[in-house]
C-alpha positions, 0 to 999 in steps of 0.5 A: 789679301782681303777685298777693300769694300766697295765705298760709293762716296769716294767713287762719286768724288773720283768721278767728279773729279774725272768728269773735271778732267775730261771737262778740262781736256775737252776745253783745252782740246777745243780752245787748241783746236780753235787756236790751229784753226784761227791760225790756219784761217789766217794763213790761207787769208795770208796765201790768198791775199799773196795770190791775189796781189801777185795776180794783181801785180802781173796784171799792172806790169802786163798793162805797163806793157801792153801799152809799150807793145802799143806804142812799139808796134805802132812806130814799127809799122810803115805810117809810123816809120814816117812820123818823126818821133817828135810828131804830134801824132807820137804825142798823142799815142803817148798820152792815150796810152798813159790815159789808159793805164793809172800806175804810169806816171808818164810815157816818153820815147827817146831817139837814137842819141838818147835825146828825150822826142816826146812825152806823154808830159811836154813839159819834160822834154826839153833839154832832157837826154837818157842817153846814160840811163842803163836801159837806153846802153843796153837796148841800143847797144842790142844787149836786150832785145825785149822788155827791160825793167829798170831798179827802183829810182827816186824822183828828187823833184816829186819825192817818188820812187820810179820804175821803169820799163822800156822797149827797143824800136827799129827801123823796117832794116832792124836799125836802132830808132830808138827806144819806148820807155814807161815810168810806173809810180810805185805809190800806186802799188802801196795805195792799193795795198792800203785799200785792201780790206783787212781784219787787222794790218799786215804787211805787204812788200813788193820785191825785185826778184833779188830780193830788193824792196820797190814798194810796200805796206806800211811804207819804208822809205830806208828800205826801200832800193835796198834788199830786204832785211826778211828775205835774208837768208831766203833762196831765189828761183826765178823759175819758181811760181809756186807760193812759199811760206816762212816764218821768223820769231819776234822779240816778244817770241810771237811768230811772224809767218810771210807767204812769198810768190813769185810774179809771172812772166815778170822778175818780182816777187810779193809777200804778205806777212801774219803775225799770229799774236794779232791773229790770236787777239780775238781767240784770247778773248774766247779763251777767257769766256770758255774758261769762265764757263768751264770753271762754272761747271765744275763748281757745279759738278763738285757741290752736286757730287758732295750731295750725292756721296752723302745720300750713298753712304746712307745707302751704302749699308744698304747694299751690302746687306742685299750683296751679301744676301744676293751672294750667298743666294747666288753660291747656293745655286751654282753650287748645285750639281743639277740645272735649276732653271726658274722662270716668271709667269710669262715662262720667261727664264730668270733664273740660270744656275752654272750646272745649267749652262754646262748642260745645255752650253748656252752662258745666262746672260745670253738665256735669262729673259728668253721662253723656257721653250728656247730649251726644248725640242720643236715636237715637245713645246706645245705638251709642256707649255699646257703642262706648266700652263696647268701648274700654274692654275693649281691653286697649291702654292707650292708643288713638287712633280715627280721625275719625268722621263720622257722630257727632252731639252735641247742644247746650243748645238742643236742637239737633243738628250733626255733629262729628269725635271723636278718643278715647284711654285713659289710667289715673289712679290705677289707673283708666281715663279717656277723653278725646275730642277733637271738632270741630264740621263743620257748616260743612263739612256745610253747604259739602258740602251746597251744593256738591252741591246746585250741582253737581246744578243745574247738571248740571239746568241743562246738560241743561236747556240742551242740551235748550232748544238742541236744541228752540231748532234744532228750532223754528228748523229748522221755522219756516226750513222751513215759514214762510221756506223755503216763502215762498222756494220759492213766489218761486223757482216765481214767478221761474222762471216769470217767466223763461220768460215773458221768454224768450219775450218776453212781458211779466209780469202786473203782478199777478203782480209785486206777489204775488213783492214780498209773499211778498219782505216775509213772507220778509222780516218773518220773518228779522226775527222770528226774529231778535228772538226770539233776541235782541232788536235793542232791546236793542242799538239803544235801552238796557235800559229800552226793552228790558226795557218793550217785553218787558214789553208783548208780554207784556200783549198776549197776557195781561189783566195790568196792568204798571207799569215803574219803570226810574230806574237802567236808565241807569246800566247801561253794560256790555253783560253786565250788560244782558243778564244783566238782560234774560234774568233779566226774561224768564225771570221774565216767563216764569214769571208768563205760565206760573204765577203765574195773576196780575192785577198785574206791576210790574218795577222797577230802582232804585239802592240805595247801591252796589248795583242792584235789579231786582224782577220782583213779581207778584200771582198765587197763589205758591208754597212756595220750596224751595232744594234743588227750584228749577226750571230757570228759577230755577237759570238766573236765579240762575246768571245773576245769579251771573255778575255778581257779584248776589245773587239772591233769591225772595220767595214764599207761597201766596196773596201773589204772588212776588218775584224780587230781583236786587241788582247791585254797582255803584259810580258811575265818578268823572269825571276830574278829580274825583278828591281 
């Protein structure tokens, strides 16, 4: 699947019409956000306006009230129970009580028959009675003992609708007196609805806690004392005093949303209605310039956008080339097996191949634009800045330097390695750019290492042994000499004696003859041990186990060490190499325990493990801090051994816990014949 080539044009119109997107997004989401918080706003206007006229209802009715209380208390006390009902005195109280509260219309007190006495209005006492009135039955009759408010009624003479609150008085022995009544005028309610100050009109309805219509804004007169139509369907709580919202569609599918609250203390209710298309009216107007101005921008985006896709495709071409060029560069480069790092005049880094972030673990986008200092150890910055520093005042514009092996870099992890580095100068736009070529040897460091590290064991090693040999024939010489040869010359005295006794003709002392056959058997007992010392006979009449155990017990009899011998795969040993190189590593390391380890605790083990052979020589004695580059001779002879037949040989040690020595063999199990698949 071939790549589709990169076309400037088409992104400029792509972007364009993106930008147009998001222009078109923005406006929507901020006309939305506009229209939620209009809507918002008029809602809490709504709860407020509730709130407020529910604080303002309460505070009239509480008024209505206290004017009752007023005149209560006044005709219940002992220079009150002594005014007759219709005493000046009484009208007076009246009438300052009325004077005190603008939403009563008037202010009477009615005796025990229902007899209107007095009147905060004179003129209508006469010949009136409420003897029949609901509020008058039940206050006499002791049915309602505190305030009682009346359903809205209409005033036929004046056109006015009234409500009416009334109290019961009594006598100092709780007989029914009478009873204080205040007519409210509804009017003064939807007056002072209308004197609230509004963005634009919204209904207001007072209620009767059943749902009934006493006053509201604008005035409906068919409503009015009857439930109304938009608290139908709508649950009452007379406990409620907390403000509640609804809302009802309209025909024209606007919605209509009403904050309902509840009166406190007293048995109403007040609502305030929104409607959310006279609430939107000055958002449309916003909406229509918002829109006109985004329309705007876009025609701008769009002629800017056919401009510029012009003057890219010129460019176009272009780019292409310089990709292609840049490409085939930048393949070039990655695909060297060395670090090349080139870097300006500053010594800053501006160029980092792909073997070079492998080499030091660092990306180029992290390097590129940082000293080329960055990439080498602390001690060795100030030679090679001096060293570049000289490269670049060479007036040869281009230059090779040889391999340099004494410079170190430094990896991400903090980690310093040796490395070959090879620079050249060249100039770039006038300006002079270094690049080196560097190849990390620490492979070849390490192989250098070793190999001095062998060859300075093994001459160890060499000497050791020329010494070992030449001790080996001093000891040898000595024992030849003093134990078999003084044996040997003590039976040459004994038969020379011996044979002068026979030329005499005398006959041997039989004593004598059995000294000559014991210091035979010393002589005797002595070549065998001196031969087993220098090899074992067991190791060539018996096998490796018996070799390796007999080996093992000579040790624990000069010693107070416990041995455990586990020999399972000395069996599979058939090759008298290996089993002599197996046998001499466990002697120089049974060697090594008797001299050193000061332990109590030896186990030799030789065990198979998959295709290869384990011999284990562990001790429990005190151990030690194991360095490769300072073995002893015993442990460079062992592992030279162990070397020979192709084994891994391997020291386990630490002050405190004992020693390991491991030896792994190769070893395949040979396939009878006939088995063969």
């Amino acid at each position: 699947m071939s790549k589709q080539p990169f076309r400037p044009a088409r992104a400029i119109y792509l972007l364009a019409a993106l930008t147009i997107i998001a222009i078109a997004m923005l406006v929507a989401s901020f006309l939305l956000n506009l229209r939620a918080r209009d809507l918002a706003r008029a809602h809490r206007e709504t709860n407020s306006l509730a709130r407020l006229l529910m604080d303002q209802t309460e505070q009239s009715f509480r008024n209505a009230d206290l004017a009752l209380r007023g005149v209560q208390d006044r005709l219940q006390t002992p220079y009150g129970i002594q005014l007759g009902l219709d005493s000046p005195q009484v009208q007076l109280l009246l009438g300052t009580k009325l004077a005190g509260s603008r939403q009563l219309a008037e202010i009477f007190v009615a005796d025990a028959n229902g007899r209107v006495a007095n009147s905060s209005s004179p003129d209508t006492i006469l010949r009136r009675s409420v003897s029949d009135a609901g509020y008058f039955k039940l206050l006499s009759q002791g049915q309602e003992t505190g305030l009682f408010i009346s359903p809205p009624v209409k005033d036929q003479a004046k056109g006015t609708w009234l409500l009416y609150l009334a109290r019961r008085i009594d006598d100092p022995d709780d007989r029914f007196r009478g009873v204080v009544v205040a007519a409210i005028d509804l009017d003064h309610f939807e007056q002072f609805y209308g004197y609230m100050e509004q963005d634009f009109l919204r209904p207001i309805g007072l209620y009767m806690n059943d749902g009934m219509l006493i006053a509201s804004l604008p005035h409906r007169e068919d409503d009015m004392g009857k439930p109304a139509p938009e608290l139908r369907g709508v649950r009452f709580d007379s406990t409620n005093e907390d403000l509640r919202q609804f809302s009802h569609r309209n025909t024209d599918d606007s919605r209509r949303v009403f904050a309902l609250g509840y009166v406190k203390d007293f048995p109403f209710l007040v609502s305030v209605t929104n409607n959310d298309a006279e609430t939107l009216s000055a958002w449309h107007e916003n909406a229509i310039t918002v829109v006109a101005g985004a329309l705007l921008v876009s025609f701008f985006i769009i002629v800017a956008a056919a401009l510029l896709a012009i003057e890219l495709r010129r460019e176009a071409s272009l780019n292409s080339a310089l990709q292609e060029a840049d490409d085939r560069y930048r393949l070039t480069i990655d695909s060297v097996m060395d670090a090349i790092v080139s870097v300006d005049e500053a010594q800053n880094i501006v160029m980092f191949n792909l073997a070079a972030e492998h080499m030091f673990g660092v990306s180029a986008t992290d390097i590129i634009g940082r000293p080329l200092t960055c990439l080498m150890p602390m001690p060795g910055r100030e030679a090679h800045e001096g060293h570049v520093q000289s490269f670049m005042d060479s007036s040869v514009p281009s230059r090779g330097m040889a391999m340099q092996v004494e410079i170190f870099g430094l990896r991400a992890d903090g980690r310093e390695f040796p490395l070959e580095s090879a620079i050249s100068q060249t100039m770039i736009n006038g300006k002079p750019q270094f690049t080196a070529v560097l190849r990390d040897i620490t492979e070849r460091h390490r192989k250098d290492a070793d190999l001095r590290r062998i060859n300075s064991e093994l001459r160890q090693l060499s000497i050791s042994l020329q010494s070992v040999r030449e001790e080996e024939r001093t000891r040898i010489s000595r024992e030849l000499h003093d134990d078999l040869g003084q044996q040997l010359t003590g039976l040459k005295l004994e038969l020379t004696w011996l044979s002068g006794r026979l030329r005499e003709g005398r006959q041997p002392e039989p004593g004598m003859l059995d000294a000559m056959r014991q210091m035979l058997d010393g002589a005797i007992i002595s070549v065998r041990r001196i031969s087993t010392e220098l090899r074992p006979r067991i190791l060539d009449d018996l096998d490796l186990a018996e070799a390796v155990c007999w080996q093992v017990e000579e040790l624990t009899k000069r010693s107070n060490l416990q041995a455990v011998c586990n020999l399972p795969a000395a069996e599979l040993v058939k090759e008298n190499t290996l089993a002599t190189a197996l046998f001499r590593i466990v002697q120089e390391a049974l060697t090594n325990v008797a001299r050193h380890a000061n332990a109590d605790q030896l186990e030799v083990s030789f065990v198979a493990d998959g295709d290869e052979l384990v011999l284990s020589v562990r001790d429990s004695g005190k151990g030690f801090v194991h360095d490769h580059n300072g073995s002893g001779i015993g442990l460079v002879s062992m592992r030279e051994r162990a070397t020979a037949v192709d084994g891994k040989f391997t020291i386990m040690s630490a002050p405190g816990h004992g020693t390991t020595i491991e030896v792994r063999v190769p070893f395949k199990v040979p396939i009878p014949m006939g088995e063969e698949t």
